[in-house]
C-alpha positions as CSV (number, residue, x, y, z in Angstrom):
1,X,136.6,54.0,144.3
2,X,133.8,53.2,146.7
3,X,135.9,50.9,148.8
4,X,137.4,54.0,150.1
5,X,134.0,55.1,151.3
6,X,131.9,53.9,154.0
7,X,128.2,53.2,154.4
8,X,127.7,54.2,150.6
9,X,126.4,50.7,149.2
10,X,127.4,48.9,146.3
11,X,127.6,50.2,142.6
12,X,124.1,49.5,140.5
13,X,125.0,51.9,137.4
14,X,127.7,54.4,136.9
15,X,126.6,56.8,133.8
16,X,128.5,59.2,131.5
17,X,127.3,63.2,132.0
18,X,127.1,64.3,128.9
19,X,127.8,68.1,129.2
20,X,130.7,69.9,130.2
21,X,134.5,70.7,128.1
22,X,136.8,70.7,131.1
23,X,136.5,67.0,132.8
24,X,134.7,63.5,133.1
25,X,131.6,63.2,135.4
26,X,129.5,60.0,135.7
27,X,126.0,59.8,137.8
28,X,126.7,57.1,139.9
29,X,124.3,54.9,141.7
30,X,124.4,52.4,144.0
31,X,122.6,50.6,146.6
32,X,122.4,54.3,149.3
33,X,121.7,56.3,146.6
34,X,123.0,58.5,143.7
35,X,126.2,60.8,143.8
36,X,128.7,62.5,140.8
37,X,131.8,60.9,140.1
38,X,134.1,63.5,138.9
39,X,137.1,62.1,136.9
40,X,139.8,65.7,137.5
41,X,142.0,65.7,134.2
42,X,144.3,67.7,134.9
43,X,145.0,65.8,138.0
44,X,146.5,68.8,140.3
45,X,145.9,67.4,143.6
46,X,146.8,70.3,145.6
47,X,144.8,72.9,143.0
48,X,142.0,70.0,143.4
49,X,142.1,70.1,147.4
50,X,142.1,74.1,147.4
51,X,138.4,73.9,145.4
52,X,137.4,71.6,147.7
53,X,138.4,73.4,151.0
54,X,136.7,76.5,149.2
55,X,133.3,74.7,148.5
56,X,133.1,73.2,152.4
57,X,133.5,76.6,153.5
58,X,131.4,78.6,151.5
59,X,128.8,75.8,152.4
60,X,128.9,76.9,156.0
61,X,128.2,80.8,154.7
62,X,125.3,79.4,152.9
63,X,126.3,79.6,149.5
64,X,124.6,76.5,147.3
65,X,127.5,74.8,146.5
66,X,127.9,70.6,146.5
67,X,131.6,69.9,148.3
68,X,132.9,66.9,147.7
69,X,132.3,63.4,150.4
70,X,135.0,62.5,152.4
71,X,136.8,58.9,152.1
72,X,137.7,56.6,155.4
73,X,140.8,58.4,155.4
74,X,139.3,61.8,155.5
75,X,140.7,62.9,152.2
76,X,138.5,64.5,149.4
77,X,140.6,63.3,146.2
78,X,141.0,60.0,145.6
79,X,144.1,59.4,143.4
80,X,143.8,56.0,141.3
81,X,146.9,54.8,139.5
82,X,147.7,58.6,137.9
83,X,144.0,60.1,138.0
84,X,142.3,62.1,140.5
85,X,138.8,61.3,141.3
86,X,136.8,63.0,143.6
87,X,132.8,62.1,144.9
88,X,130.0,64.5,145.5
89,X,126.5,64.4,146.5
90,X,124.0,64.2,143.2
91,X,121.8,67.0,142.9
92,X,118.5,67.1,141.1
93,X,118.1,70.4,139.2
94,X,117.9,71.9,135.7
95,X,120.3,74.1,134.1
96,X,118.7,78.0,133.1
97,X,120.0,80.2,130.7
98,X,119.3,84.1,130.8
99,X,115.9,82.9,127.7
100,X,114.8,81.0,130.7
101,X,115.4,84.1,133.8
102,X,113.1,86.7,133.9
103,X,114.2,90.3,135.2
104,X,113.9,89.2,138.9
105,X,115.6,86.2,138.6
106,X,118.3,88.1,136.7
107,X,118.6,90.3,139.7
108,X,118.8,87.4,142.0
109,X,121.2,85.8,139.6
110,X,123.7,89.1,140.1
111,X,123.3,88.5,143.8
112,X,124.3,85.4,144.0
113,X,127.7,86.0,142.0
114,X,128.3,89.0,144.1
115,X,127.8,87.0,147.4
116,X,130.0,84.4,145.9
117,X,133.1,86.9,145.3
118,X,132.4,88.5,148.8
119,X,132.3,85.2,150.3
120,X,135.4,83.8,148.7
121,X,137.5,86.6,150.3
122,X,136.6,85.3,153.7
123,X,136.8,81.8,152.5
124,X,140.2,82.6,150.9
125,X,142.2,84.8,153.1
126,X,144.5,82.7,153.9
127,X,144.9,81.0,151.0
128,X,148.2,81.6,149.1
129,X,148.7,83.5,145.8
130,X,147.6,86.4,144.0
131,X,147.7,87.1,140.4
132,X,148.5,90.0,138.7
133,X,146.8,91.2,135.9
134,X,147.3,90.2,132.3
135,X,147.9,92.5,128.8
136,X,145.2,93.0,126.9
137,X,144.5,91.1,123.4
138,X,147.7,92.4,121.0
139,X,145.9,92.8,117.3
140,X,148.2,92.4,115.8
141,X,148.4,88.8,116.9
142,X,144.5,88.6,116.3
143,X,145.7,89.7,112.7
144,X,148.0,86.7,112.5
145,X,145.5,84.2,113.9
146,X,142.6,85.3,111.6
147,X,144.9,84.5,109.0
148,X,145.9,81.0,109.9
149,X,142.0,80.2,110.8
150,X,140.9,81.3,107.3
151,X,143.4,79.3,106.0
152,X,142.7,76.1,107.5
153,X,139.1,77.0,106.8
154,X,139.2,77.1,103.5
155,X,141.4,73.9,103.0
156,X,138.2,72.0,103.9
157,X,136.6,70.3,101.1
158,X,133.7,70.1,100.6
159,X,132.8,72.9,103.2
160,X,130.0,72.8,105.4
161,X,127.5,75.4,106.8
162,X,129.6,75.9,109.9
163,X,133.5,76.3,107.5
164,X,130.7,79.1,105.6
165,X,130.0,81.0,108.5
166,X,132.9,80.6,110.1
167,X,135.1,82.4,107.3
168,X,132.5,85.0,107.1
169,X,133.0,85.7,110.4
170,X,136.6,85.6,110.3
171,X,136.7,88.4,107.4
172,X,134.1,90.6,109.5
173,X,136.6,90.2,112.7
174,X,139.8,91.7,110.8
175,X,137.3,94.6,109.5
176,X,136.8,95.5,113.1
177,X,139.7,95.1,114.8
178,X,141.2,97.2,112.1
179,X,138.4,100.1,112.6
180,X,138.9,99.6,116.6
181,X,142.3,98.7,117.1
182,X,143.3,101.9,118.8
183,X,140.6,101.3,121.7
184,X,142.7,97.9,122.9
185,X,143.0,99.0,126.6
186,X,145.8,100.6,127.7
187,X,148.3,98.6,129.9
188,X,149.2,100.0,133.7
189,X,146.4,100.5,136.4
190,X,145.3,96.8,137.4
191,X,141.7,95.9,137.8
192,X,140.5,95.2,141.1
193,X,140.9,91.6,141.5
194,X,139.9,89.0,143.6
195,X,138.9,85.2,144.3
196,X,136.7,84.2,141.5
197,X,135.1,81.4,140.6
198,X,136.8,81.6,136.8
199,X,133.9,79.8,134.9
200,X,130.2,81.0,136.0
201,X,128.0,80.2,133.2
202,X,124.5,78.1,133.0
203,X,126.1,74.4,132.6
204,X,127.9,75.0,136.4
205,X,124.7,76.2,138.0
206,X,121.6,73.9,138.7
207,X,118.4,75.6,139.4
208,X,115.4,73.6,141.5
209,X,112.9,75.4,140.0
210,X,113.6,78.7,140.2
211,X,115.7,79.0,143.2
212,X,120.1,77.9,142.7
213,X,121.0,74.7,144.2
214,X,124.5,74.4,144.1
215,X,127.1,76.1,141.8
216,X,129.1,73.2,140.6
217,X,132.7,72.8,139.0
218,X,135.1,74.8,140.5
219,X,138.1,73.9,138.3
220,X,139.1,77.7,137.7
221,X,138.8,79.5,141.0
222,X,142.1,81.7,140.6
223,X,142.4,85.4,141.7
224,X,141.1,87.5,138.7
225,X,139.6,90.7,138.1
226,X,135.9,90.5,139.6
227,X,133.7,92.8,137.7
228,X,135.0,91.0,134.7
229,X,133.6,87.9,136.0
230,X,130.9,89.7,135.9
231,X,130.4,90.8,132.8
232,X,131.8,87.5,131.3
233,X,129.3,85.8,133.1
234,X,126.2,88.0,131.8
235,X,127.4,87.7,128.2
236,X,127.1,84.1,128.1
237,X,123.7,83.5,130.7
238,X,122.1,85.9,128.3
239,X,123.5,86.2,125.1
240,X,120.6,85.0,122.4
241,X,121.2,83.0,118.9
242,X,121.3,86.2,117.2
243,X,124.4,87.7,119.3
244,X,121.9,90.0,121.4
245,X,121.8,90.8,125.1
246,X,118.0,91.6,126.8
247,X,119.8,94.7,128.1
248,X,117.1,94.8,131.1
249,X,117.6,91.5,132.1
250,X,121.4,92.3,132.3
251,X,120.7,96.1,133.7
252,X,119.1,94.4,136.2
253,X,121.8,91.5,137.3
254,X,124.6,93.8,137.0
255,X,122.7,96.5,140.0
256,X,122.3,93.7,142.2
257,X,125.6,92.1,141.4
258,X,127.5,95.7,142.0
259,X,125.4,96.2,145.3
260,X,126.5,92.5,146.2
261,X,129.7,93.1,145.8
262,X,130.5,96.1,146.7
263,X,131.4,96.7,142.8
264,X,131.5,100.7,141.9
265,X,130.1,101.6,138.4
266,X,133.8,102.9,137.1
267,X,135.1,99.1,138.1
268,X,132.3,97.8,136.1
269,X,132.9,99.9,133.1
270,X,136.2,99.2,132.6
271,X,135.2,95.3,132.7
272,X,132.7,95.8,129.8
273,X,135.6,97.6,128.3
274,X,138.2,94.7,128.6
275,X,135.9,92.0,128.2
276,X,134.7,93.3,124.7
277,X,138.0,93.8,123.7
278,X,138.9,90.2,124.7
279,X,135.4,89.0,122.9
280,X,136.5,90.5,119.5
281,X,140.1,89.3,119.9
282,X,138.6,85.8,121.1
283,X,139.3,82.8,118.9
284,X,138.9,79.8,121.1
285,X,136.5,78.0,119.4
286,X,137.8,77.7,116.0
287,X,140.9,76.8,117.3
288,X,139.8,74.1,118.7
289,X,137.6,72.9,115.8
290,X,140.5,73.9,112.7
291,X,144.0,73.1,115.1
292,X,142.8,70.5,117.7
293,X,140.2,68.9,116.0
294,X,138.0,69.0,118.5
295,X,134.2,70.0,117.8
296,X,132.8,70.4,121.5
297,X,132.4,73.9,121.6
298,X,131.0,74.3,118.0
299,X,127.8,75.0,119.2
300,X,128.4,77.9,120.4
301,X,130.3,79.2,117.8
302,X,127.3,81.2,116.0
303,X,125.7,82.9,118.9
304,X,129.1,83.9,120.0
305,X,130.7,85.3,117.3
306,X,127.2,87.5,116.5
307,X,127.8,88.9,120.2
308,X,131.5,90.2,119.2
309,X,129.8,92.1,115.8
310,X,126.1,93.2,117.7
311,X,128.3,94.6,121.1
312,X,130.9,96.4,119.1
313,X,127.8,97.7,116.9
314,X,125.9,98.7,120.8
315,X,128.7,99.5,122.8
316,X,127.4,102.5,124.5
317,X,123.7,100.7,125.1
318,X,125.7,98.0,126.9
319,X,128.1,100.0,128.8
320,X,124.9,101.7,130.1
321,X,123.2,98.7,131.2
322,X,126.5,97.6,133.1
323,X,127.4,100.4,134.6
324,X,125.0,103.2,134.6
């Protein structure tokens, strides 16, 4: 890998980063310094090179972003036997969670996602491709997914605290998706969509102290609906072990991400519509635990699955905080 780069020393030490779902990254350090290997594994090349072209460009707008070095040859993605690698500068910071922001930083938080999706529409323009938008959760596929997850719970023996709580939570899901079933959003007018950056949450922003120093993985820029970004984004900075959101915290991002972006308080309520309608519908975790055996995300899992309960319970309360 660093043959294809100039002046950048030779290898001391190269480290596996121990967070994130979607990819491999390594500190690497060598004799000019430290940088972040990125191992790509879905190894798209041209989706790879789009990210890249997007991060160089919203460097030059100012956004704190870290693009990737170029090689000798001027390319970005280094493709090794079938994998795509790409290098970036290393940057020292801390990752900060909404427990961590107070109510300024939480406005300056909404800023900086609304001058992202402003930004990426210059950046972007004349990029190709625009999705359309996507059906709402059916329930009565929930229904049949609830089913098979409290099966495959239950087959574990002897359970532990998680296969507990997880089936508890399983039971309370069907209870409320039966009670709200007719408030799955109706199909037709599209939300307003746009370039996103499709996974802004506290792992894929570093803080130096308490300014942002680069927004990082950009793995799932896509056009999607924006305000729903936005709301996605709040409910995981801020969400607390017990499923609750400090509603001034997120009152506070979601004003100064709507006067960022240019985002009107109707757009934004019909986000916190569709995105709690996704949340209670939203299995992904145990799927991966019960049908891919994979326990990554299981972590998460309780804080998560008390949002989908305490936001159905609060609906109004957070409706008002996003949009009023």
């Amino acid at each position: 890998m660093l043959s294809r780069y100039a002046a950048l020393g030779e290898p001391v030490s190269c480290k596996p980063v121990a967070q994130g779902l979607l990819n491999h990254g390594f500190r690497l350090a060598t004799t000019r310094g430290d940088f972040f290997l990125k191992h790509h594994l879905d190894g798209d090349r041209p989706a790879i090179a789009r990210q890249h072209r997007a991060t160089q460009r919203l460097q030059e707008l100012g956004v704190p972003v870290a693009p990737p070095l170029h090689d000798t040859g001027g390319d970005t993605v280094a493709v090794i036997g079938d994998r795509c690698y790409a290098l970036h500068p290393w940057i020292d910071g801390s990752h900060r969670d909404g427990a961590q922001l107070t109510e300024t930083e939480s406005l300056r938080l909404g800023t900086l996602l609304g001058v992202v999706h402003t930004c990426l529409d210059q950046v972007m323009e004349a990029e190709a491709g625009r999705d359309g938008g996507q059906l709402s959760a059916d329930p009565a596929d929930s229904f049949e997914t609830i089913d098979e997850l409290l099966l495959l719970a239950r087959r574990r023996h002897p359970q532990d605290a998680f296969d507990v709580l997880a089936e508890h939570r399983l039971l309370e899901r069907r209870t409320l998706l039966e009670r709200h079933a007719h408030r799955r959003p109706a199909a037709g007018a599209e939300p307003s969509a746009g370039w996103v950056h499709g996974d802004f949450h506290p792992l894929n922003l570093l803080y130096r102290d308490a300014e942002p120093a680069a927004i990082v993985d950009w793995d799932r820029l896509a056009v999607q609906p924006r305000a729903e970004e936005a709301v996605r984004a709040a409910a995981i900075f801020f969400v607390r072990p017990d499923g609750e959101l400090p509603l001034a915290k997120v009152r506070a991002y979601a004003r100064a991400y709507r006067e960022a972006a240019g985002a009107g308080e109707d757009e934004l309520a019909a986000a916190v519509h569709r995105v709690w309608w996704e949340r209670l519908n939203d299995f992904w975790i145990l799927r991966w635990r019960y049908q891919l055996h994979d326990r990554r995300a299981d972590p998460q899992f309780p804080a998560a699955s008390a949002l989908a309960v305490w936001w159905t319970k609060e609906y109004e309360a957070v409706l008002d905080a996003f949009a009023g």
